[in-house]
C-alpha positions as CSV (number, residue, x, y, z in Angstrom):
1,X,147.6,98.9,257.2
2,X,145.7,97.5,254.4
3,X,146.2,93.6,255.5
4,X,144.7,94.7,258.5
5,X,141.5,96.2,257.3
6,X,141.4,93.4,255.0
7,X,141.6,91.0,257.5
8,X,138.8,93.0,259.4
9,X,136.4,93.6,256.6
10,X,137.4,89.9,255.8
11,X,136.4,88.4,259.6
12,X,133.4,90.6,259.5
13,X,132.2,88.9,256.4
14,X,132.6,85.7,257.6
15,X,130.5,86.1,260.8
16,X,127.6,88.0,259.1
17,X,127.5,85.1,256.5
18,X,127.7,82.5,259.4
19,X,124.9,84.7,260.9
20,X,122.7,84.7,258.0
21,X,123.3,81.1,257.4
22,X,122.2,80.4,260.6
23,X,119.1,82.4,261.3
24,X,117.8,81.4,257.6
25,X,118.7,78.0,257.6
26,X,114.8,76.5,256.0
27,X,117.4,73.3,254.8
28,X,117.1,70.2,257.1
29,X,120.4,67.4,257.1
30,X,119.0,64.2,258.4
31,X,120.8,60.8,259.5
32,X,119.8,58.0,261.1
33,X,121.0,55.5,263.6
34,X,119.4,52.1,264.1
35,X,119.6,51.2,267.5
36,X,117.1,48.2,267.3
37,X,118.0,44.1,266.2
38,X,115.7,44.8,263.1
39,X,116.7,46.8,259.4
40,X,114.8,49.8,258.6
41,X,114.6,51.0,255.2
42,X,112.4,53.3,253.3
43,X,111.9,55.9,256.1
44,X,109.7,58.6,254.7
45,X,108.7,62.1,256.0
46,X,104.8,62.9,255.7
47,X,103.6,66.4,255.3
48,X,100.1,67.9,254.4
49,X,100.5,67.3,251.0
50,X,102.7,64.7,250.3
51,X,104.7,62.3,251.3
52,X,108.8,61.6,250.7
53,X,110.7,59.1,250.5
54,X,113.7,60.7,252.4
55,X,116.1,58.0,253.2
56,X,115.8,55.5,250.7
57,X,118.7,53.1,251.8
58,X,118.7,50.3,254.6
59,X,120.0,50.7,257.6
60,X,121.0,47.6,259.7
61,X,121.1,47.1,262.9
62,X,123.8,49.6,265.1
63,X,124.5,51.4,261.5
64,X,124.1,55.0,260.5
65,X,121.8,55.9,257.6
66,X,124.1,58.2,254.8
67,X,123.2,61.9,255.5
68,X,120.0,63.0,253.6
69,X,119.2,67.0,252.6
70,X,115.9,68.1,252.2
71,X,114.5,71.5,251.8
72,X,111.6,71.9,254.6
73,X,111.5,72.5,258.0
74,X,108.1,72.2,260.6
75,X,106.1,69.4,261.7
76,X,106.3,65.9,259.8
77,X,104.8,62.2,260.8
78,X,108.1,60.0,260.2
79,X,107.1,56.6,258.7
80,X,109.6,53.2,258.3
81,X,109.5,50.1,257.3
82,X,111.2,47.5,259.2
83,X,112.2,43.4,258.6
84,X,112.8,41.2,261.4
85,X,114.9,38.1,261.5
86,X,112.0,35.8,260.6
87,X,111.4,37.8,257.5
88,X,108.1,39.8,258.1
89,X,107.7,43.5,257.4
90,X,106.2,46.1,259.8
91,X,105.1,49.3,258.9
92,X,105.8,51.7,262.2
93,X,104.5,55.1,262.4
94,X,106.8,57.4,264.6
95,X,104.2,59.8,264.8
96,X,104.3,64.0,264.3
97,X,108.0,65.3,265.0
98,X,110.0,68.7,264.2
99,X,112.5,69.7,262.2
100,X,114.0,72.9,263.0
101,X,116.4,73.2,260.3
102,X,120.2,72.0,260.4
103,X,122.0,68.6,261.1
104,X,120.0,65.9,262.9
105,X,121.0,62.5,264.3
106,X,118.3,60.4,264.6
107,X,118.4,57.8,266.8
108,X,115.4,54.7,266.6
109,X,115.2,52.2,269.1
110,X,112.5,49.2,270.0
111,X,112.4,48.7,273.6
112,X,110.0,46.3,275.5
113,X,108.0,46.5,271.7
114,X,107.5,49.8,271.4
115,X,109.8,51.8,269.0
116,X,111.0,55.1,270.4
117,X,113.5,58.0,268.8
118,X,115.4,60.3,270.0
119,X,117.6,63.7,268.6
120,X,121.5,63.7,269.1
């Protein structure tokens, strides 16, 4: 008998601490996946106040950035840097996006010269 309520009082904690995490979640897990022919390094999320340098690594063309935590959740511009074949830099603005909290795959692209993202 006491396994059992152990077990339940056990389960119960568990999904209220899922629960919880879930509802409170202000912590945002970000990743990034270059779909263009160019590297993009030093992406960096802008708020009202600041600005951060949130994925500080390079990532080349058809790779995944590592998985970057930050502690904020709303609206943000996303800026990157990017280096093409020949050498030159571009600095692309993304423009405002949200963050909801939670695990995000980013996904940047450059079709017909425009970049474009998109959330997996």
């Amino acid at each position: 008998m006491k396994k059992w309520i152990l077990a339940l009082v056990s389960t119960v904690f568990f999904m209220l601490s899922a629960c919880t995490h879930l509802v409170l979640d202000s912590t945002e897990r970000l990743q990034v996946k270059n779909l263009s022919d160019q590297d993009i390094t030093d992406l960096s999320v802008v708020g009202k106040s600041d600005t951060i340098v949130w994925i500080p690594d390079t990532v080349a063309p058809g790779e995944l950035s590592f998985v970057h935590e930050q502690d904020f959740v709303g609206s943000f511009h996303i800026i990157f840097k990017t280096l093409d074949s020949t050498g030159a830099w571009e600095i692309v603005d993304m423009g405002k996006i949200d963050f909801d909290g939670g695990s995000e795959l980013l996904k940047i692209s450059k079709k017909d010269g425009e970049w474009d993202h998109e959330f997996e």
